[in-house]
C-alpha positions as CSV (number, residue, x, y, z in Angstrom):
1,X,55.2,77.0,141.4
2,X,58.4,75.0,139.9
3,X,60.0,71.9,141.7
4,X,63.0,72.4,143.6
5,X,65.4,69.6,143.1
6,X,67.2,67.7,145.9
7,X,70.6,69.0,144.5
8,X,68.9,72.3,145.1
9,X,68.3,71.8,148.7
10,X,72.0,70.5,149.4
11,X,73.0,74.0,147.6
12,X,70.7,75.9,149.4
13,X,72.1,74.4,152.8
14,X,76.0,75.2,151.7
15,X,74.3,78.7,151.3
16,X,72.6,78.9,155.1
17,X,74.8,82.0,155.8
18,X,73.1,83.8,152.8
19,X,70.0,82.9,154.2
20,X,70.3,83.6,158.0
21,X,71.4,87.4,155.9
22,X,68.3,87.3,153.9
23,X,66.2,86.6,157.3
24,X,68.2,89.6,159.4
25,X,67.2,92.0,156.3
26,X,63.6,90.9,156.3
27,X,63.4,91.7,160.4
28,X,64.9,95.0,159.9
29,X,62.8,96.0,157.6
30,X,59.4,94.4,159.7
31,X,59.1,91.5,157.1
32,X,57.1,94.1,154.2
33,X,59.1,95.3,151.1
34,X,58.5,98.5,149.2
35,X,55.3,98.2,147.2
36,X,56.2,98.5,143.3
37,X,56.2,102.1,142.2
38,X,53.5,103.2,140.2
39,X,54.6,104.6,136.9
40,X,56.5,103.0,134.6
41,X,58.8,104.0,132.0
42,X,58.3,100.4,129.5
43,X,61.0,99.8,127.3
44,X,60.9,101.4,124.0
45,X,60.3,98.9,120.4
46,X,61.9,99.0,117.6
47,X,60.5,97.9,114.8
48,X,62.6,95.7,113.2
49,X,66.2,94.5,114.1
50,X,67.8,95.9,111.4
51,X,67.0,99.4,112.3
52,X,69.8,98.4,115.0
53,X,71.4,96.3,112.3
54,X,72.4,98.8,110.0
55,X,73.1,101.7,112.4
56,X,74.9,99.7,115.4
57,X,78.6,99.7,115.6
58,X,78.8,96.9,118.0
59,X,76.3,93.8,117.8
60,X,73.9,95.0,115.4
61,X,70.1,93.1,115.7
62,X,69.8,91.8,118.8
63,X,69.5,95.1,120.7
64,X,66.3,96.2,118.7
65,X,65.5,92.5,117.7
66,X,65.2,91.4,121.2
67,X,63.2,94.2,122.7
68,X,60.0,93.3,120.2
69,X,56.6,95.3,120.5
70,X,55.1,92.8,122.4
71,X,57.6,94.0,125.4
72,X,54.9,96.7,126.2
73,X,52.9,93.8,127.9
74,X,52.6,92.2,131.5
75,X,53.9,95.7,133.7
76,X,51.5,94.1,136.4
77,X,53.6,93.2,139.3
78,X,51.6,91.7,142.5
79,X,52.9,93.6,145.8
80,X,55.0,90.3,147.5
81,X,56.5,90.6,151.7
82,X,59.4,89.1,149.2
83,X,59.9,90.9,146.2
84,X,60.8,94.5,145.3
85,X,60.0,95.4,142.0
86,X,61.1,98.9,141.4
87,X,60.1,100.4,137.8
88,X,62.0,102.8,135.9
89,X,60.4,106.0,136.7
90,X,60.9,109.5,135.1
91,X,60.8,111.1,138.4
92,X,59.4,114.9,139.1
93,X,61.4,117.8,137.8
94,X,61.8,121.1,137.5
95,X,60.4,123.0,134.1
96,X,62.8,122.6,131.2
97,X,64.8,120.1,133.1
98,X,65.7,116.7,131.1
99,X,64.3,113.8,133.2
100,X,66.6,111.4,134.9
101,X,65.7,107.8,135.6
102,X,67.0,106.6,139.4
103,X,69.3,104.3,138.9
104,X,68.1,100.5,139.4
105,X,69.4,98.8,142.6
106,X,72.4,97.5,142.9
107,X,73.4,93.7,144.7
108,X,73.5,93.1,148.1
109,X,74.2,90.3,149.7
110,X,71.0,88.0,150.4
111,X,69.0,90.1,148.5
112,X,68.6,88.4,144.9
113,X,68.9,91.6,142.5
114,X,67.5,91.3,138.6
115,X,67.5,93.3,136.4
116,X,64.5,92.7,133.3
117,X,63.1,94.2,130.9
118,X,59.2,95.4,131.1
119,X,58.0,91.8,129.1
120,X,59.7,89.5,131.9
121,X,58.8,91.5,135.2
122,X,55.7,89.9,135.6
123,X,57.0,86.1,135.3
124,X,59.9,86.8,137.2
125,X,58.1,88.9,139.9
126,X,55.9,85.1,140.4
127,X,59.0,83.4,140.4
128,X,60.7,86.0,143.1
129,X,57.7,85.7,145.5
130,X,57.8,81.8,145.2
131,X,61.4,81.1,145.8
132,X,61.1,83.6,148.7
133,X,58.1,82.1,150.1
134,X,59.9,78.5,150.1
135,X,63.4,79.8,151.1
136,X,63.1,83.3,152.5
137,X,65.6,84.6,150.4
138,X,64.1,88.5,149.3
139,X,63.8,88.6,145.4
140,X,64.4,92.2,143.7
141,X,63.2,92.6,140.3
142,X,64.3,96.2,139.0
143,X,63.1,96.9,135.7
144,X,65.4,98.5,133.0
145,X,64.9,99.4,129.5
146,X,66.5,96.1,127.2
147,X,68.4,98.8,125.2
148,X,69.9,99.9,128.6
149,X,71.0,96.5,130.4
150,X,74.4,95.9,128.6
151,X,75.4,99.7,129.3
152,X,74.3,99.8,132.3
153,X,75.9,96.6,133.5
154,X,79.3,97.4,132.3
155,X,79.2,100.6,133.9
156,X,78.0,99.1,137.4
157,X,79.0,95.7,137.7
158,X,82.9,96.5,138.3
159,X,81.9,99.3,140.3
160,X,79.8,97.1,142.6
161,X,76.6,99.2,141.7
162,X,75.0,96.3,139.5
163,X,72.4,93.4,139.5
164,X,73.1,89.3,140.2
165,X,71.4,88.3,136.9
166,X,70.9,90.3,134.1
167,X,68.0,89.7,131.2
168,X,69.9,90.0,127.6
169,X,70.7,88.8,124.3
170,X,72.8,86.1,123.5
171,X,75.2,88.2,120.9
172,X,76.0,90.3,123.9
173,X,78.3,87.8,125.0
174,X,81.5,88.7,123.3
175,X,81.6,92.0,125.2
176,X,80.3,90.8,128.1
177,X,82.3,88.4,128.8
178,X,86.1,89.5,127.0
179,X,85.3,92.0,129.4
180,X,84.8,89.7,132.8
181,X,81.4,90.7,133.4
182,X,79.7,87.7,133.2
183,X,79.6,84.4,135.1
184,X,79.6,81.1,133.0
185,X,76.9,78.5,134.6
186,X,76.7,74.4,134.4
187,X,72.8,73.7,132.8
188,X,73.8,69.9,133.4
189,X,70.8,67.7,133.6
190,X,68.4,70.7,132.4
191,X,70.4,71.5,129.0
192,X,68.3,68.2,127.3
193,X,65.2,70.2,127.7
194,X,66.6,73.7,125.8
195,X,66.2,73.7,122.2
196,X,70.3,73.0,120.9
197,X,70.3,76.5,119.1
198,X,69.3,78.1,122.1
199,X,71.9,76.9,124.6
200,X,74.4,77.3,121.8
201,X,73.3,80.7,121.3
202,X,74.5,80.9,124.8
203,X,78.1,79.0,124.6
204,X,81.1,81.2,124.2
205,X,84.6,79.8,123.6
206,X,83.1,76.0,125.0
207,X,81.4,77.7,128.6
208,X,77.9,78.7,128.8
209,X,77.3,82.2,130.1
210,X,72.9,82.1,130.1
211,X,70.3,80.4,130.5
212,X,68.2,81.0,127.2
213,X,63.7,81.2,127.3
214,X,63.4,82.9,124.0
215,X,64.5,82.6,120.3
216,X,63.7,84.4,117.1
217,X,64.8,84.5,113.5
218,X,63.1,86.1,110.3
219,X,60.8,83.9,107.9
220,X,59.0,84.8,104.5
221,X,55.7,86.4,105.5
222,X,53.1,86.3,103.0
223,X,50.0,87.5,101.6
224,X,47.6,84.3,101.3
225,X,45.1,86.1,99.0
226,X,47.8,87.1,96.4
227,X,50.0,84.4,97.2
228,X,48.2,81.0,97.9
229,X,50.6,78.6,98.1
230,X,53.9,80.1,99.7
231,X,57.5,79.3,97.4
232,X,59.3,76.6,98.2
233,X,62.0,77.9,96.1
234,X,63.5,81.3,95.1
235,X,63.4,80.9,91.7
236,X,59.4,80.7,92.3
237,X,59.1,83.2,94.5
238,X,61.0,85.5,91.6
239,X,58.6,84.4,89.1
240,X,55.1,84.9,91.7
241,X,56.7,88.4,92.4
242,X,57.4,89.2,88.7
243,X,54.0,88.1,87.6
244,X,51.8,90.0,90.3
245,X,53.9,93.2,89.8
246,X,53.5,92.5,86.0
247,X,49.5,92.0,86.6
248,X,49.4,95.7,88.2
249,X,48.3,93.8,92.0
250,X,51.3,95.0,93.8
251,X,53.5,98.0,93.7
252,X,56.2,95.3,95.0
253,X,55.8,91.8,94.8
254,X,58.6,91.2,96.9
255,X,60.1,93.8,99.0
256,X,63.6,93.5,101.3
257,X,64.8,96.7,103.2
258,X,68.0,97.9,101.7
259,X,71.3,97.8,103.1
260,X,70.5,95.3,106.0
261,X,72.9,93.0,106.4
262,X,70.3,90.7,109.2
263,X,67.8,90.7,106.4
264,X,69.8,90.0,103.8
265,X,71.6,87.0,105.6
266,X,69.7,84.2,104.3
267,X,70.5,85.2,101.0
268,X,73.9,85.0,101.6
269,X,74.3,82.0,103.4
270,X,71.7,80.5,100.2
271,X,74.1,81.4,97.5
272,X,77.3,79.7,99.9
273,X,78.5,82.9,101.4
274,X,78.9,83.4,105.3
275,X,80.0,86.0,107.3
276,X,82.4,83.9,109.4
277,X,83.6,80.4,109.2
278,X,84.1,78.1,112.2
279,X,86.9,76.3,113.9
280,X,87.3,72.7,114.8
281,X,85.3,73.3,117.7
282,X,82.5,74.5,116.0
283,X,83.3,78.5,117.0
284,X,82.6,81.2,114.7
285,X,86.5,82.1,113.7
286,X,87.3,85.5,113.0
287,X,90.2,85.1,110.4
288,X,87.6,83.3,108.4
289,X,85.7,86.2,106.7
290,X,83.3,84.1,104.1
291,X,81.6,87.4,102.4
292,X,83.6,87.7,99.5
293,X,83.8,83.8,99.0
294,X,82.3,82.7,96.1
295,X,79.6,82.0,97.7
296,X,79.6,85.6,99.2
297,X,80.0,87.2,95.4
298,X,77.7,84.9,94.0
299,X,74.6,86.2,97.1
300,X,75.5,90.6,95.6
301,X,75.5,89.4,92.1
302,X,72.4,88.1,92.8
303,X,71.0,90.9,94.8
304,X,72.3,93.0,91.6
305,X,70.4,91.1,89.1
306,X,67.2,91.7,91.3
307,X,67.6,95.3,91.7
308,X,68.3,95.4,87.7
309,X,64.9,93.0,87.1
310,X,63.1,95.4,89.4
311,X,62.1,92.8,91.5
312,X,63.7,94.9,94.1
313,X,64.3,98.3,95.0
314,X,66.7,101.1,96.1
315,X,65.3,103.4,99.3
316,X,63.2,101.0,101.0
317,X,63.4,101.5,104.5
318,X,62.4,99.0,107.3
319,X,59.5,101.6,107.9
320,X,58.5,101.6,104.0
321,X,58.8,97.4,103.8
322,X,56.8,97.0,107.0
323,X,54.2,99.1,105.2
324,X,53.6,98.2,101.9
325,X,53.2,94.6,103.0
326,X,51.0,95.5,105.4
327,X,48.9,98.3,103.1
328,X,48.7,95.1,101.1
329,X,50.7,96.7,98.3
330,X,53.8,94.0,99.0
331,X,52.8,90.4,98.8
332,X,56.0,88.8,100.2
333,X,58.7,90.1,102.8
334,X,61.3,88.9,105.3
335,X,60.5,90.0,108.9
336,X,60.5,88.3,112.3
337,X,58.1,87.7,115.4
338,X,58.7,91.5,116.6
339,X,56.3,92.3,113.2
340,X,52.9,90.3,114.5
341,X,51.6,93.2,116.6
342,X,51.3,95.6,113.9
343,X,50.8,92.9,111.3
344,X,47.7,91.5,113.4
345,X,46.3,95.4,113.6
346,X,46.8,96.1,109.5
347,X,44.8,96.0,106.4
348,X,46.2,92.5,106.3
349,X,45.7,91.6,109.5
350,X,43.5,88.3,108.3
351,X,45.4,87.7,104.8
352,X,49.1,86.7,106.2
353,X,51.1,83.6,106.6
354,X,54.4,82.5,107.6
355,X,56.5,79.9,106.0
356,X,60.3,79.0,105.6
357,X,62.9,81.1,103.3
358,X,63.0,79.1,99.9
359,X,65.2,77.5,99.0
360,X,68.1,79.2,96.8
361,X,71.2,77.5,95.5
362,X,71.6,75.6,99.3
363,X,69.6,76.2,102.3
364,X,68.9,79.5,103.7
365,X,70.3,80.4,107.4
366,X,68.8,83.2,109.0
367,X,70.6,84.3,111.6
368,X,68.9,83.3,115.0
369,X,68.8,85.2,118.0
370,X,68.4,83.7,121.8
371,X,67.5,85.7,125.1
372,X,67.9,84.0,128.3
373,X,69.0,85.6,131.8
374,X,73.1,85.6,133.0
375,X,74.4,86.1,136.2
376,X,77.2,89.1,136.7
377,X,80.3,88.3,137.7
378,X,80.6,90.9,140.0
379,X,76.9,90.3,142.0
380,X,77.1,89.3,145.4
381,X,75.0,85.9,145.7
382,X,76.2,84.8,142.7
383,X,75.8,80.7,143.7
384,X,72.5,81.8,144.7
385,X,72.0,83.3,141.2
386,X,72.9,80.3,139.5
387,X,70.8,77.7,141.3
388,X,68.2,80.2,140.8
389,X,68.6,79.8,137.2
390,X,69.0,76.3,136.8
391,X,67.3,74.7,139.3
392,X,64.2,77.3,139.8
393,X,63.3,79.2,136.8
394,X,64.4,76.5,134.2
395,X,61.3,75.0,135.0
396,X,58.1,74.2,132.9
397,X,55.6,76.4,134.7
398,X,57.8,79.6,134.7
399,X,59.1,79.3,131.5
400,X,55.7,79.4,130.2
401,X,54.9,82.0,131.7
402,X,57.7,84.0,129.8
403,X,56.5,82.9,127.0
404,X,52.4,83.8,127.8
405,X,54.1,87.2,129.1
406,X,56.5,87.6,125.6
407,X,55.8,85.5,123.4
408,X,57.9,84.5,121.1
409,X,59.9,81.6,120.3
410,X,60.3,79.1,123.3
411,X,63.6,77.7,123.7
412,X,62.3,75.5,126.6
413,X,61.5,72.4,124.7
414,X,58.0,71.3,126.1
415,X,56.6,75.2,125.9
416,X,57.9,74.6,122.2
417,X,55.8,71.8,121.9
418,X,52.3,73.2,123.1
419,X,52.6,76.4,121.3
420,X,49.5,76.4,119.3
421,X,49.7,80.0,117.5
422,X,50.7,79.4,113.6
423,X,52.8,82.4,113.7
424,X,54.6,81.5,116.5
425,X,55.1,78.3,115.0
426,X,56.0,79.6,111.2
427,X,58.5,81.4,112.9
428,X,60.2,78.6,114.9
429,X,60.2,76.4,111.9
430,X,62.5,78.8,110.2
431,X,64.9,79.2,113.5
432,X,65.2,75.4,112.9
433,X,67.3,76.1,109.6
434,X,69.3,79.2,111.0
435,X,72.6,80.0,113.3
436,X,72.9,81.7,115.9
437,X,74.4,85.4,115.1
438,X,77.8,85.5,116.1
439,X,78.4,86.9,119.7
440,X,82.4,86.8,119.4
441,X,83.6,90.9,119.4
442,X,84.8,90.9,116.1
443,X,81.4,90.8,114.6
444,X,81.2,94.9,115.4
445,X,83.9,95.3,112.9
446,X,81.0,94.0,109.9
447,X,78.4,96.4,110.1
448,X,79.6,99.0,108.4
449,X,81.3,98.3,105.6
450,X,78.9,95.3,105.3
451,X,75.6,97.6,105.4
452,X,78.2,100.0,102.7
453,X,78.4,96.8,100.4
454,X,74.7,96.3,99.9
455,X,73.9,99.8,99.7
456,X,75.9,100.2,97.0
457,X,74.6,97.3,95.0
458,X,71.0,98.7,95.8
459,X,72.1,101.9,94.3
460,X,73.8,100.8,91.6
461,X,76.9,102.3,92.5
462,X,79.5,99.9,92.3
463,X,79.9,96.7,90.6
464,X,79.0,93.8,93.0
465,X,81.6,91.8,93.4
466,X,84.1,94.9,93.9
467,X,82.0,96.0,96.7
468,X,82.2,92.8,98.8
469,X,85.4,92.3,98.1
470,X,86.3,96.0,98.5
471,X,84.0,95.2,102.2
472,X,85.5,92.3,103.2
473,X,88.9,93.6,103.2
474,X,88.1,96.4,105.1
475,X,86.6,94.5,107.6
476,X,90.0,92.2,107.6
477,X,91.9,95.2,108.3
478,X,89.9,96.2,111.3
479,X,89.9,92.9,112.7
480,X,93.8,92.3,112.8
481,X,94.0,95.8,113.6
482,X,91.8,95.2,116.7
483,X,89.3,98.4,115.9
């Protein structure tokens, strides 16, 4: 069980009347809570971010990046005297009806209400039924699909229907909280043992608004039979991909999904380009749109000369990258941690690494994504939420039990340190070069005309510096414009 700090306690005693609630609720109900409902509806995967990438309107990749395959796991939820957790359920109906999920509960005060997705109900179920069984406070874990939270949140919370703390990405944030529904939280003491990318993942306009347990960002994944020795550079990993397509051993030496701006990222930021430049504050700043900067042109022209070398090509889907590489017929891609559980059940299963981006003209920076839990601004026991959060679960013992439950990156740095799995680890090496994708609200107005921009180049359609620039105006436009 985690340690409770003394600051804690002194909280917890400015919180008695919370408490004396929590116990009159408990009596009422004879001291046993509901026993967790037997089906569950888990969370649906996506494959890849980018699926959400190219087709999202608002923030792109995190809603499909965040909710990886490995979100299926840990639906066992121990039966606590403490701690509800109620699963999404499709209910009984009627023949031809479309079924209807109960909504999750809402808030009430001295009843801790979270909502998680399937991959964090088990660790925060343990966590529940220890801070209940040390300060009698009842701990409510609803389960909700990740795709779902956000909606679902901005719908409830101002109608007083929604949770205290919320599991979610970090690029949520510019919605979330331009519209007042989140709470910002102090980390003090406990922010020097978060990984820096993760709690600035979580920092909007100088406040923090989560704390983080989980990062992720894209790497080169590789074939270790037809590529030995991984490219440090992209200039090599040209030539390797040139050479084995050339030598009849892959239909694709390389292969990168087309018109995705997420995967395509890091070679924009390696040519110069960005999508927004920053402040003196270090804020992403939306009148500063960097893709048709020189460095921006140079990344399409690039991507043009590829596509004319044949060392890319046009149609590839996430679905048809994802499997040639793993039909061995690709020997080099760019995916993320979401990829290991079908990459650990393919043909390849035995044959693939992970290693940095190479090297281009600067640096690569994928763009890096951070989940962590946020407290709703409109939850009743919102103090009690927040000393939940930093004095109770950011902890060693719980936080690696998000990570044994989902694992991905840790943000929590001594989890970080005794990962063990090279995967995991390739994975977080690359993170360690990225940024963190921008959360402010303007970012909705790239997608489109972004994702338009590459797919043109891909196809050959349109000269590539016309079509960033032609794209990056656009996007101007809709920005001052406020769409």
């Amino acid at each position: 069980m985690a340690k409770v700090s003394k600051s804690w306690i002194a909280k917890a005693m400015r919180l008695l009347p919370l408490l004396v609630i929590a116990s009159m609720i408990l009596a009422a109900c004879g001291g046993t809570a509901a026993e967790p409902t037997a089906t569950t509806a888990p969370a649906a995967a996506t494959d890849t971010p980018a699926a959400a990438a190219v087709a999202a309107t608002d923030t792109p990749a995190a809603a499909a990046a965040t909710n990886t395959p490995a979100a299926a796991a840990a639906t066992d939820t121990p039966a606590s005297a403490a701690v509800t957790a109620t699963m999404a359920t499709t209910g009984t109906v009627a023949a031809g009806a479309t079924p209807t999920k109960p909504k999750p509960a809402a808030s009430k005060e001295g009843t801790l209400t979270l909502w998680v997705d399937s991959a964090k109900v088990k660790a925060m179920t343990n966590a529940g039924n220890a801070f209940t069984a040390k300060y009698n406070v009842p701990v409510s874990v609803q389960e909700v699909a990740f795709g779902d939270i956000r909606d679902q949140l901005k719908l409830a919370g101002p109608a007083g229907e929604g949770p205290d703390i919320i599991a979610g990405a970090h690029d949520w944030l510019g919605e979330l909280v331009s519209n007042g529904l989140l709470e910002p939280i102090d980390l003090g003491d406990k922010a020097s043992s978060l990984d820096p990318v993760a709690t600035k993942a979580f920092t909007y306009s100088g406040k923090t608004y989560g704390l983080p347990y989980g990062l992720e960002a894209i790497a080169l994944v590789y074939n270790k039979e037809l590529v030995p020795t991984p490219p440090t550079t992209w200039d090599e990993l040209k030539t390797i991909a040139k050479k084995l397509q050339d030598d009849k051993k892959v239909d694709q030496g390389f292969v990168l999904m087309q018109g995705d701006p997420y995967h395509f990222y890091p070679i924009e930021t390696g040519f110069g380009g960005y999508v927004f430049g920053r402040d003196a504050q270090g804020n992403y700043n939306p009148q500063d749109v960097g893709l048709d900067s020189p460095g921006g042109v140079a990344a399409m022209q690039e991507l043009d000369a590829m596509v004319k070398q044949g060392l890319l090509r046009k149609d590839i889907t996430g679905d048809i990258m994802n499997s040639l590489f793993q039909e061995g017929k690709s020997a080099m891609e760019f995916t993320g941690p979401w990829a290991l559980t079908d990459l650990k059940k393919s043909a390849v299963k035995d044959k693939f690494a992970i290693a940095k981006i190479p090297t281009m003209k600067q640096q690569p920076q994928p763009f890096v994504g951070a989940q962590g839990f946020m407290v709703s601004a409109f939850g009743k026991n919102k103090d009690v939420a927040k000393a939940f959060l930093t004095e109770y679960l950011a902890s060693d013992d719980v936080m690696q039990q998000l990570y044994t439950d989902d694992p991905r990156i840790p943000a929590w740095k001594s989890v970080q340190d005794k990962v063990t799995d090279p995967f995991i680890q390739g994975f977080a090496a690359s993170a360690t070069t990225g940024v963190p994708m921008p959360a402010i609200p303007q970012m909705s107005a790239v997608w489109t005309d972004w994702t338009k921009a590459i797919n043109l180049v891909f196809q050959q359609a349109q000269d590539p510096e016309a079509a960033i620039k032609d794209a990056a105006n656009s996007i101007r436009q809709k920005i001052s414009s406020g769409k």
